[in-house]
C-alpha positions as CSV (number, residue, x, y, z in Angstrom):
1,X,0.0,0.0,0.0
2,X,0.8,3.8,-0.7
3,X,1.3,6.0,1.7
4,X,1.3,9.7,1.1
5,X,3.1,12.7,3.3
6,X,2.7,16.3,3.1
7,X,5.1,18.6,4.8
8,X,3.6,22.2,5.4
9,X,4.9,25.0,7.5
10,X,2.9,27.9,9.5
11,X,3.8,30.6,11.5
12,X,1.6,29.8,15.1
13,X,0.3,33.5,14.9
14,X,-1.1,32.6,11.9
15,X,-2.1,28.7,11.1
16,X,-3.9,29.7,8.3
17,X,-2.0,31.1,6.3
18,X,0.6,27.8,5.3
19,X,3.1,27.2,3.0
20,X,4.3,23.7,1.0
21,X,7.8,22.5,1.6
22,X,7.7,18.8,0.8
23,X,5.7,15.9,-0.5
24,X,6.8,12.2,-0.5
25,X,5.2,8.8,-1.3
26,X,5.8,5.8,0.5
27,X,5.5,1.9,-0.5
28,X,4.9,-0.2,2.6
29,X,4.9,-4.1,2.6
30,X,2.6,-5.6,5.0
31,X,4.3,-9.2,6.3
32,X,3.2,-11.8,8.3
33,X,4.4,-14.3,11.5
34,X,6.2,-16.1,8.3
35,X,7.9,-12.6,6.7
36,X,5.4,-13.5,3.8
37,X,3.4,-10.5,2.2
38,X,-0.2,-10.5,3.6
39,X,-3.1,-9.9,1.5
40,X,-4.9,-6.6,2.1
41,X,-8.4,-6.1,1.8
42,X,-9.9,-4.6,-1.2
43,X,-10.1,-0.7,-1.5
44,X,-13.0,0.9,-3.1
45,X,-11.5,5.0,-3.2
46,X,-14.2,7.3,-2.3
47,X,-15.7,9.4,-5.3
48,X,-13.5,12.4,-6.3
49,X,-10.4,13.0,-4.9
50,X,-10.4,9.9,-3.6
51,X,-10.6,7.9,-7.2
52,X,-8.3,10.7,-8.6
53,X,-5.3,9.8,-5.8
54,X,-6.3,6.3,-6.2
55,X,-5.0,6.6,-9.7
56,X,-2.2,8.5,-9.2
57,X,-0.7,6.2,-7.0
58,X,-0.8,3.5,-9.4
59,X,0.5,5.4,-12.1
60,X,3.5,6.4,-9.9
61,X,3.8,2.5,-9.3
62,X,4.3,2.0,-13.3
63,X,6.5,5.2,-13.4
64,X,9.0,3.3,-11.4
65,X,8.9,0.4,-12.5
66,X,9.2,1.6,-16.3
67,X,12.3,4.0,-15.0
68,X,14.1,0.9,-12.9
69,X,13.7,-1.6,-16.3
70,X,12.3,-0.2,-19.2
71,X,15.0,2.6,-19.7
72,X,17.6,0.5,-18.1
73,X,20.3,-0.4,-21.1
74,X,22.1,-3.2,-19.6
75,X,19.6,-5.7,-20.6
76,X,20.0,-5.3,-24.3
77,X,23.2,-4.9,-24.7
78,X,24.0,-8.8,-25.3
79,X,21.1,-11.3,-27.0
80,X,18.6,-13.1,-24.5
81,X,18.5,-16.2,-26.6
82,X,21.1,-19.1,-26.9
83,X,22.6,-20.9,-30.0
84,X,20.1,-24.2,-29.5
85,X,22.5,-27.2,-28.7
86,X,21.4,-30.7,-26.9
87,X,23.2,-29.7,-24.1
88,X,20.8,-26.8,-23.4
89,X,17.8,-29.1,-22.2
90,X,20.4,-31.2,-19.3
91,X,19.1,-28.5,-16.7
92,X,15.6,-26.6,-17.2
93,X,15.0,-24.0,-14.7
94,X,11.8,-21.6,-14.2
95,X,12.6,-18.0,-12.2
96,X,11.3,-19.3,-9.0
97,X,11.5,-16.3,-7.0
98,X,13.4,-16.5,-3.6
99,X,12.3,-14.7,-0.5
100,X,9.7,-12.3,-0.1
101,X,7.6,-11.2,-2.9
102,X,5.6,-8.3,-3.2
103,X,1.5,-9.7,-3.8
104,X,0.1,-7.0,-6.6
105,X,-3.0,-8.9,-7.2
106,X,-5.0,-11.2,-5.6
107,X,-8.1,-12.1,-6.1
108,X,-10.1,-15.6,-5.2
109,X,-8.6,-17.6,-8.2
110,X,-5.5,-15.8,-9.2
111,X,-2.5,-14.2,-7.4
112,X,0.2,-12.1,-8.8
113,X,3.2,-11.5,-7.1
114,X,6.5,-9.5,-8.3
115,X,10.3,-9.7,-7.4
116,X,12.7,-6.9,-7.9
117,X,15.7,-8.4,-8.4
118,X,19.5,-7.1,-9.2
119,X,18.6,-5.5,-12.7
120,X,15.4,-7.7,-13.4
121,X,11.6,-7.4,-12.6
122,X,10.1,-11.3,-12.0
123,X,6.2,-11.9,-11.9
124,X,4.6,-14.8,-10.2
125,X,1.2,-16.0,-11.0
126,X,-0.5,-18.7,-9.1
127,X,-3.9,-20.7,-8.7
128,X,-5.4,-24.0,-7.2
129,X,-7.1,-25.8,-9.8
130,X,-9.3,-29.1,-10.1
131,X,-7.6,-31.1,-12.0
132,X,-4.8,-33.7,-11.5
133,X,-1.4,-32.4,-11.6
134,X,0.0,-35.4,-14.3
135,X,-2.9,-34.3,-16.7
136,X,-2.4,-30.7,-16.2
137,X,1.4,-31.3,-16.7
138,X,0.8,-33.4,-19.9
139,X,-1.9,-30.0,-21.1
140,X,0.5,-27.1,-20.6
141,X,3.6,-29.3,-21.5
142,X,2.3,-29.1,-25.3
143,X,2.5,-25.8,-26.5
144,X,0.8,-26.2,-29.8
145,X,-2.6,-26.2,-27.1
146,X,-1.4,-22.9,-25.6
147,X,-3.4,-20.4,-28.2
148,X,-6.5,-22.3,-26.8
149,X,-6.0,-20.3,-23.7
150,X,-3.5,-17.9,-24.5
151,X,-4.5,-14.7,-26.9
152,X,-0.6,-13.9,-26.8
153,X,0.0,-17.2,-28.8
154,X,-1.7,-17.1,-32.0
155,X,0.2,-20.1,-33.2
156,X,2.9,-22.6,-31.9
157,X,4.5,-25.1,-34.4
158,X,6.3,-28.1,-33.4
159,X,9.7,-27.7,-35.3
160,X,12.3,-30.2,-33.3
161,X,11.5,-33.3,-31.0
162,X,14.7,-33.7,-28.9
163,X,13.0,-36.2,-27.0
164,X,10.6,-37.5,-25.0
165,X,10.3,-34.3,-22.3
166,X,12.0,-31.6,-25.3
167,X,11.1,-30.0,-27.7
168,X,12.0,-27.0,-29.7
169,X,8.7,-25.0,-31.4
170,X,8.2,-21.5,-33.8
171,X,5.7,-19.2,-32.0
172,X,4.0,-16.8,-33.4
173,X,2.6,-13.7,-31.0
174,X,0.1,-10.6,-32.0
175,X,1.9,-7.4,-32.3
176,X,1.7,-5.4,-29.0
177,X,0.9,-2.2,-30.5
178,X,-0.9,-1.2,-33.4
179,X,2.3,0.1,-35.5
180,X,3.8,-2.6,-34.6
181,X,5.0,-6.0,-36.3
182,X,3.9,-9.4,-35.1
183,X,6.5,-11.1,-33.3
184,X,7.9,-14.4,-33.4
185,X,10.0,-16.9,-30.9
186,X,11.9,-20.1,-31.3
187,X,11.3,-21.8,-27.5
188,X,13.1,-24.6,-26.1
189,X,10.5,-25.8,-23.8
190,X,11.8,-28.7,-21.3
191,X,10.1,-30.7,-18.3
192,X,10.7,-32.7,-16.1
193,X,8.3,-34.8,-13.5
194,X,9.1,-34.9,-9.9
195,X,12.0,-36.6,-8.8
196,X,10.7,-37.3,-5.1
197,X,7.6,-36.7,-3.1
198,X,6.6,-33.1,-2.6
199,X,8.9,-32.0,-5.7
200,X,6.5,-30.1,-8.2
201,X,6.5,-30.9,-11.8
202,X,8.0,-28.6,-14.0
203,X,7.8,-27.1,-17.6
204,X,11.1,-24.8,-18.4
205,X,11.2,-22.2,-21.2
206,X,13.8,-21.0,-23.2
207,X,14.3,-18.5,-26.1
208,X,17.1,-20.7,-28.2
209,X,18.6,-19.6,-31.6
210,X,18.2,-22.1,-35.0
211,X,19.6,-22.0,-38.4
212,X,16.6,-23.2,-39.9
213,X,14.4,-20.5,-38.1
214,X,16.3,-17.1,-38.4
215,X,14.6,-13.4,-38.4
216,X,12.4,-12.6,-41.1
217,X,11.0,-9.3,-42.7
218,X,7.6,-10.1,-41.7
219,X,7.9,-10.9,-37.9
220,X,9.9,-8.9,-35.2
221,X,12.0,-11.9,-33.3
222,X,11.2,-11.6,-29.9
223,X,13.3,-13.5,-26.5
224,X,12.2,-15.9,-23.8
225,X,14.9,-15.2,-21.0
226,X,13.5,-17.4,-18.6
227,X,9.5,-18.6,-17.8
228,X,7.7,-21.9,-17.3
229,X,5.3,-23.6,-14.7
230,X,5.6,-25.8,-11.8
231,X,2.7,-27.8,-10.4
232,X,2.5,-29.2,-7.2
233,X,-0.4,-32.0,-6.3
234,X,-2.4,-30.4,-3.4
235,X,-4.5,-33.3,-3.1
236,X,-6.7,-35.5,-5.0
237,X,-7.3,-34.1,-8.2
238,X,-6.1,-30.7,-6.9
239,X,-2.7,-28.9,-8.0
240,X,-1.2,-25.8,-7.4
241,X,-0.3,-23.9,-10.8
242,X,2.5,-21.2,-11.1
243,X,3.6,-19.6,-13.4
244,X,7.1,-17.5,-13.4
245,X,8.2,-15.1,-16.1
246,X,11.4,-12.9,-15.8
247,X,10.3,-10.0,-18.1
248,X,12.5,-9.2,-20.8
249,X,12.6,-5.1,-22.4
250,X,10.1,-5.8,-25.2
251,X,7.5,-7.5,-22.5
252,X,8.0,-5.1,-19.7
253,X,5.7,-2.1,-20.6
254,X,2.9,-4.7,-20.7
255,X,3.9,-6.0,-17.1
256,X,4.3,-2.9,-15.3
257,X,1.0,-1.7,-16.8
258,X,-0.8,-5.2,-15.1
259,X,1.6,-5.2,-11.6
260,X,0.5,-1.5,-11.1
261,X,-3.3,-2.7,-11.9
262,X,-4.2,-0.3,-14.5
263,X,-4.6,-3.1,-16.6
264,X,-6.0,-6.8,-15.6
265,X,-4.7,-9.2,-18.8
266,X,-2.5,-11.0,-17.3
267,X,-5.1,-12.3,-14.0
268,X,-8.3,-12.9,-17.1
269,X,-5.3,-14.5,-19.2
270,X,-4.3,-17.0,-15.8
271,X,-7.9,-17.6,-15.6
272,X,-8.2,-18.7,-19.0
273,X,-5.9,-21.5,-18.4
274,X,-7.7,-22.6,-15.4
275,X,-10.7,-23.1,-17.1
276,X,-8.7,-25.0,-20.1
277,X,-7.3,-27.0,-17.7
278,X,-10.5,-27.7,-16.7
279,X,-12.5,-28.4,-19.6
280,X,-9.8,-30.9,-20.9
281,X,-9.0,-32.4,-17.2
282,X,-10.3,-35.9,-19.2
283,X,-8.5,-35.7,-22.2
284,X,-5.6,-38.3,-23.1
285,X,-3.1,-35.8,-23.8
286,X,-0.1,-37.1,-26.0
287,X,3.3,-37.5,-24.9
288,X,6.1,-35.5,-27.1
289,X,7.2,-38.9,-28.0
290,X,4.3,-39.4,-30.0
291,X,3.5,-35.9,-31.8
């Protein structure tokens, strides 16, 4: 939450006749017994002044955020993606945020949470869903099924089967502006089941770099630093989705616009997958081995 501070002077003779010497703004993190960040009630701003602070704090939130990130240099000065070689797939890994995070959103299905880190900004999304967590693996695992649920995939194309639990696929995205050119990805995407009891299943991806796939006129290649799911099994037929994403330059405006909730895409795109999840929770999805 936002907490504002006005400084004013006064002479006593006189307290009505003050002066303004200072205003500042500060961001306070409310955490629990565990140091986690509690959930706040909703706010409903009252009418007028109210609604008009309520939206200048959260523009002051993007401002920030744009100004840490979107200005920042550093991240473009060397390519995102890697050359694709077989050795790239030994180790998938999905930005699993450590320590405290910062909850922007959350409402009764989704939760978004954000980690400002070193000279990247990290979003965390996660749910409880209805479904079992090998079938919901085997669903988002696929990502020829992700424009089903995903309006940022129009298309994914299976272009190389590494083997059974990698593959390689051409991904076609709407442009994010209007005057702007579609753009396109080459994604490693890796997972891996659970190795011992409690360990989450988890779906790795990877902006890699092909000969047979390079930049084209027609598409503005885009980069996949680092973003994939983990599920963990809550139960019987219940699992714990999350999904992590550390935002690269191109992807960031669109971020900071959702984490400082003047936009709510990325909460109605999360619920989208819940309810794909759930409408294909009895589906016999194929194995990569098989495609």
């Amino acid at each position: 939450m936002e907490v504002g501070v006005c400084v004013e002077a006064y002479r006593q003779e006189v307290e009505t006749q003050r002066r303004h010497i200072n205003s500042a703004f500060m961001t306070f993190v409310v955490l629990g017994a565990d140091d986690q960040p509690q959930k706040l009630p909703w706010i409903r701003p009252q009418p007028g002044e109210g609604e008009r602070r309520y939206r200048e704090a959260s523009a002051r939130k993007k401002i920030r955020l744009d100004r840490k990130y979107i200005v920042s240099c550093e991240q473009t000065e060397v390519p995102l993606s890697v050359p694709w070689d077989p050795s790239n797939q030994v180790r998938p890994s999905t930005p699993r945020p450590p320590g405290p995070c910062s909850l922007s959103v959350g409402r009764r299905l989704v939760r978004l949470y954000t980690l400002e880190e070193d000279r990247f900004l990290s979003f965390h999304m996660e749910m409880v869903v209805h479904v079992d967590a090998a079938q919901a693996f085997l669903l988002l695992s696929d990502l020829r099924r992700r424009p089903e649920w995903d309006k940022h995939y129009r298309s994914a194309e299976l272009v190389q089967r590494v083997d059974e639990d990698d593959a390689i696929y051409h991904v076609i995205s709407p442009a994010l502006s209007a005057d702007a050119r579609p753009q396109d990805f080459v994604i490693l995407a890796s997972r891996r089941k659970p190795c011992d009891s409690g360990d989450p299943y988890v779906i790795a991806l990877r902006s890699v770099t092909l000969p047979t796939h390079r930049e084209t006129p027609g598409y503005q290649r885009g980069e996949n630093l680092c973003s994939g799911f983990c599920l963990w099994r809550e139960g019987e037929q219940l699992t714990k989705v999350s999904y992590y994403n550390q935002a690269t330059p191109g992807f960031l405006n669109y971020v900071t616009t959702n984490v400082a909730g003047l936009s709510s895409e990325l909460s109605t795109t999360f619920k989208a997958c819940a309810q794909f999840l759930l409408d294909n929770r009895s589906d016999l999805a194929p194995s990569l081995q098989t495609l």
